[in-house]
N, C-alpha and C positions, 0 to 999 in steps of 0.2 A: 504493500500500500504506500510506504514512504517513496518509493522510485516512483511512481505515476506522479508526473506534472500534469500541474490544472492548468488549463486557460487564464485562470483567472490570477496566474502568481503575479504576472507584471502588472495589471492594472489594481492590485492589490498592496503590492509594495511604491508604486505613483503614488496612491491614496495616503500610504503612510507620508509620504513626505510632504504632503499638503495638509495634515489631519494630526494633530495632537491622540485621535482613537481611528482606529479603525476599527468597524465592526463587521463580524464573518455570519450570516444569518441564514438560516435554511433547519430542512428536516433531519430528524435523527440519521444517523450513520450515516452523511451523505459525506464525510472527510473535512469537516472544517479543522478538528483537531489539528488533523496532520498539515492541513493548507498554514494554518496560524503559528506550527512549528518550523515548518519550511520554510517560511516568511525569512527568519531572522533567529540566528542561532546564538542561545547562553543566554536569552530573558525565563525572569523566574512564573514558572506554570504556578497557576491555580485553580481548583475542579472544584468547580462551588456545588458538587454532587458529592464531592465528599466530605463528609462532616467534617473533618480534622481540620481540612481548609477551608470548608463555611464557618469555624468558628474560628478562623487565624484571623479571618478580615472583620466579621458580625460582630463579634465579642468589643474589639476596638478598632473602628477603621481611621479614626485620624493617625492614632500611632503605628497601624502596617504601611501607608501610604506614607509617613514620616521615614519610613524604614526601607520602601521601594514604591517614588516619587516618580521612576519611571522604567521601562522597558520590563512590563507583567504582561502576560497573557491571561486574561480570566476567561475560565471555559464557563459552559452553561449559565451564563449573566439571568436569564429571568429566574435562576433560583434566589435571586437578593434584590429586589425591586428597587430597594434605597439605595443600589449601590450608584445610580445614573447620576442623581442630586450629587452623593459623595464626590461623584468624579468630577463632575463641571466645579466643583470649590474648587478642587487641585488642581485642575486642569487653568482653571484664572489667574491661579499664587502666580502662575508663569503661562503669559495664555501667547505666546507668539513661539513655545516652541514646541517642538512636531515631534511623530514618532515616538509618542511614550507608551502607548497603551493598545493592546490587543484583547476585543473583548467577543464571544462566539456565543449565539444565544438561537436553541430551538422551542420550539411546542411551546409557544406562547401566545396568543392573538395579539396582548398587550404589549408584545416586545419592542414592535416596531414604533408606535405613536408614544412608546416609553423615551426608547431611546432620541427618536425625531425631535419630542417635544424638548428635553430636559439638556440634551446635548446639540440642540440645532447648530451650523456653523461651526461647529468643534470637532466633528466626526466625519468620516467616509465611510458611505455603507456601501458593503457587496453582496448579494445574494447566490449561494454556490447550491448548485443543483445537483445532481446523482453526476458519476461520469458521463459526459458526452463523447460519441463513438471518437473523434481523432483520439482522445484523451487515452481511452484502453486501448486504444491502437498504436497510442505513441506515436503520431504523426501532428505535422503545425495544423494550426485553425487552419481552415482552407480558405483560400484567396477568393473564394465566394463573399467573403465579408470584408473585400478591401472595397467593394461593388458603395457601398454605404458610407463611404468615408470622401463621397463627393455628390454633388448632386446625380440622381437617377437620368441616364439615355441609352438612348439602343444601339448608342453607338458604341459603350463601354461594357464589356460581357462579357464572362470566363470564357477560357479556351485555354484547350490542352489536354491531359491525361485526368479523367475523373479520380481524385485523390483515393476514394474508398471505395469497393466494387459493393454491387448490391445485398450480396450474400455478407461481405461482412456488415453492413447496416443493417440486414436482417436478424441478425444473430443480435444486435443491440437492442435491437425492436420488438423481439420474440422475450427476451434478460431482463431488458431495463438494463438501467446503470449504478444500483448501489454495489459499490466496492466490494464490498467482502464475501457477497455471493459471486458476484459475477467473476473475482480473480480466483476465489477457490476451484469454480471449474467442474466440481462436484452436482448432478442433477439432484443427490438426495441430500446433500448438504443445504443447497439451493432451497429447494422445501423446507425443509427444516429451517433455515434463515428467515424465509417469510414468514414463516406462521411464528414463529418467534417475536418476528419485527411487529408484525398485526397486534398479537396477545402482550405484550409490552405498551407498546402505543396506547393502547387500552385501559389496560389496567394499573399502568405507573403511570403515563405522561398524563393521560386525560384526565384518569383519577385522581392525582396530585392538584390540576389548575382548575377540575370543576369535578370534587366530592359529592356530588349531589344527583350528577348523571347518570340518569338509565345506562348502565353498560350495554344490558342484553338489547335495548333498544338503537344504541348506537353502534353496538356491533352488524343489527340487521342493516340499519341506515347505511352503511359502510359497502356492505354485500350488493345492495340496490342501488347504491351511486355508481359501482362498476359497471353494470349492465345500462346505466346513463351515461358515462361517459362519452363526453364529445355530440349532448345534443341539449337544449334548452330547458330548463330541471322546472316542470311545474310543482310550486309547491304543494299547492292543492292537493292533486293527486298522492305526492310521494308520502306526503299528512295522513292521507288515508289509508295505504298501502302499512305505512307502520303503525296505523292506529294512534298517533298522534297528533299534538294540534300545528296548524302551520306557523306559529311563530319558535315553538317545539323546531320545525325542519330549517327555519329561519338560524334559528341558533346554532345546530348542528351543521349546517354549510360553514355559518362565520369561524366556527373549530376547526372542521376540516382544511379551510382554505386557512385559516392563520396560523397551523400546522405545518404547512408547505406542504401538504401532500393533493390539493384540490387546486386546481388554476380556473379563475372566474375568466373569460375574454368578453372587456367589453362592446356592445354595440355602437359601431363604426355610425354615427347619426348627422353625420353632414351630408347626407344624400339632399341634393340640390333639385331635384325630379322628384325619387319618388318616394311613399311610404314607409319606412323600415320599421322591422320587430327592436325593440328598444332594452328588450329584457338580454343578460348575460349569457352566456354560453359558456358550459365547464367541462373539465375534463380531470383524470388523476394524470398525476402530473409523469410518474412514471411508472412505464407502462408494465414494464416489470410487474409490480406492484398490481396495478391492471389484471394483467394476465391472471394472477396469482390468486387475486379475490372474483373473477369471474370464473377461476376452476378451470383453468385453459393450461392443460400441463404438457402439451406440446408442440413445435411451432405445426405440425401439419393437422394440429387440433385449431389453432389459431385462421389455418387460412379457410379451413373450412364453417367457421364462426358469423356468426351474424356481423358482431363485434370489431372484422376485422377491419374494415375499410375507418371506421371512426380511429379504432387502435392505431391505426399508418397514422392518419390526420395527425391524432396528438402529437406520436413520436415527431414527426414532424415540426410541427410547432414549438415543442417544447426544444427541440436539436438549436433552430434558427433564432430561439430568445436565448439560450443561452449562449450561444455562436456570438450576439450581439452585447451581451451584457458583458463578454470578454474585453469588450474595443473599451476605447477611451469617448466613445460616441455618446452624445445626453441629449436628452428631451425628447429621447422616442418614445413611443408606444403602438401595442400589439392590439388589433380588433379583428372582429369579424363585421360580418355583413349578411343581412337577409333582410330582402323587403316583405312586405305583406302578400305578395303574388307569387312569394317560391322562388324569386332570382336569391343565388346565393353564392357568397365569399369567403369562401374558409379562412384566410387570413389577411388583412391588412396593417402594413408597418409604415407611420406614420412618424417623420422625425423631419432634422434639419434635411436630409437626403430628397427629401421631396414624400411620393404617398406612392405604396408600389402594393397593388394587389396582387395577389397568391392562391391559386387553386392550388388542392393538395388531391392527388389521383393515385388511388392502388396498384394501377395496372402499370403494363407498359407502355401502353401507347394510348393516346386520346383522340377522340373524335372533335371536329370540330362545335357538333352541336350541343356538346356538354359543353362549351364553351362560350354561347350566349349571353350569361348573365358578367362575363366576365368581358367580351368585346363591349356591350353595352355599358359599361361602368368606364371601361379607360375612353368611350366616346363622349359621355355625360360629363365627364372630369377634366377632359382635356388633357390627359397622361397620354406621355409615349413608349411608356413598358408596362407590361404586364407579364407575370410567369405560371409557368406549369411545373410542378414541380413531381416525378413520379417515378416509378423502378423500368424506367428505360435506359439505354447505353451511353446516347450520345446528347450533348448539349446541340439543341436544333430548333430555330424557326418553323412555327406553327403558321403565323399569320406576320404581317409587318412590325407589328406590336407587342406579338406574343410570344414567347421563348420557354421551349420544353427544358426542363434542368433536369439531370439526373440524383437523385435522394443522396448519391456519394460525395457530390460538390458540397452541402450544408454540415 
């Protein structure tokens, strides 16, 4: 696990030297540990999950901070809520220098509007996701993401050798990317990993931040956002499906998704023409995971799946935000699109770049008339690219505006 490089170690260590904190934010075992060890070597670790070190700093934090003023890495930070307030005092005694503090916080919904609020301006935050496929594969981010580091035309467009053939993107998309299943290599370890990770999740992380939850009710809730993944989650319905009430399903999404294990995408609503559904569209974030709770335990059980084609979409989606959350790039954001009459946009990425829609297709090859609602958006918008992104060979023109990419480029 220590020899796999993240995407994210350079724009990681940028941050430190612009940030008095850097903070490392995502779901359990997805390697922040190791990312915030890798960082920078000989600052003193602290695992606010272990009591000996929840009570070095709880007991007295002016005098441990007196004692190391800087270069600490504190793990699991939403175990100590008052540590945020603590830090911005220290962080003022000397507020113009940089690189003191590394802090890593999951399974909290309150982590982030903790840290945003208390530490505004003082911090760099990063969000680290499972492995993304160059990452297990040990190859660079692919040059598909240098595309966004200038304004979007069709005059500028990968070419060359697809970095990842499709078979290996399939093997990430059947796995998912948490570390220590996917490098053990083991198919029953792998099982035994997830139902571990699930039954954990559960009954320490959820149990600890909300003692009051129906377990067996949000274990069901859990089982039926799988088989929802990657389509518009009525509450109504799912309310009654588990026999609870919809602010009951309300609550249970805002967990999931501030756990990092649910990605809400919001609706893309500057449609200048026509109509659009306004409501979010979610998905698990990896698909691993995915697979695991929809009982999908093999990939030629996966292609034969109802499930499958949403399953591609996410991976998908989820590859190309974290692809982008590697760059030094800011002010983006990830949407979808569907209007009221059934056109519809699997992804839109919205930033300084310009606005580039994104169909996400199973197959290998597309027809042109699945591509309707997708010619009619880049006409309505006035865009001169659009892409297809699917498990075919070659990067290729579809239409003058439209460019087939292959899933190994992202």
């Amino acid at each position: 696990m220590n020899d796999i490089r993240r995407n994210l170690e350079y724009k990681s260590k940028k941050l430190l030297e612009m940030f008095p904190v850097l903070a490392i934010l995502g779901a359990r075992q997805v390697g922040k540990t190791t990312l915030a060890k890798n960082l920078i070597s000989g600052w003193k670790y602290i695992d606010l999950e272990d009591p000996d070190d929840f009570d070095l700093i709880s007991r007295n934090p002016k005098l441990f901070f007196k004692q190391y003023p800087r270069h600490v890495i504190i793990d699991e930070a939403q175990n100590y809520p008052e540590l945020f307030s603590i830090l911005r005092g220290i962080i003022d005694q000397h507020r113009s220098e940089k690189s003191r503090f590394i802090i890593t916080g999951s399974s909290s919904p309150e982590l982030l509007s903790q840290v945003s609020e208390t530490l505004a301006g003082r911090i760099g935050l990063i969000e680290l996701g499972t492995l993304k496929a160059n990452e297990y594969y040990q190859k660079p981010l692919s040059p598909f993401y240098d595309l966004f580091s200038q304004k979007l035309s069709s005059t500028h467009i990968i070419s060359g050798p697809t970095p990842l053939s499709t078979s290996e993107m399939q093997t990430l998309w059947f796995k998912g990317g948490y570390p220590e299943p996917l490098l053990e290599g083991s198919s029953t370890f792998y099982q035994q990993w997830m139902d571990n990770y699930r039954n954990t999740y559960i009954n320490r992380d959820i149990a600890k931040l909300f003692p009051r939850l129906n377990k067996i009710a949000y274990r069901r809730f859990l089982t039926i956002l799988s088989k929802l993944s990657g389509t518009i989650i009525n509450k109504r319905d799912l309310a009654r499906a588990l026999e609870v009430t919809e602010g009951t399903v309300r609550e249970y999404i805002n967990i999931v998704e501030g756990t990092f294990l649910w990605r809400s995408l919001p609706s893309f609503e500057r449609n200048i023409v026509k109509s659009v559904i306004k409501m979010p569209k979610g998905y698990i974030r990896d698909t691993g995971l995915l697979h695991y709770l929809a009982r999908i335990g093999a990939f030629e059980d996966l292609l034969e799946n109802i499930l499958a084609g949403a399953s591609f979409e996410a991976f998908v989606v989820e590859e190309i935000i974290k692809g982008l959350q590697a760059t030094l790039i800011t002010n983006w954001y990830p949407y979808y699109y569907r209007t009221r009459n059934g056109a519809e946009i699997d992804l839109l990425l919205d930033g300084p770049f310009g606005l580039l829609p994104i169909e996400i297709k199973y197959g290998t090859s597309v027809r042109l008339k699945q591509l309707t609602a997708l010619s009619q958006f880049l006409e309505e918008h006035n865009l001169s690219l659009g892409m297809v992104i699917n498990q075919s060979d070659n990067v290729e023109w579809i239409t003058s505006k439209i460019v087939q990419v292959p899933v190994g480029w992202i």
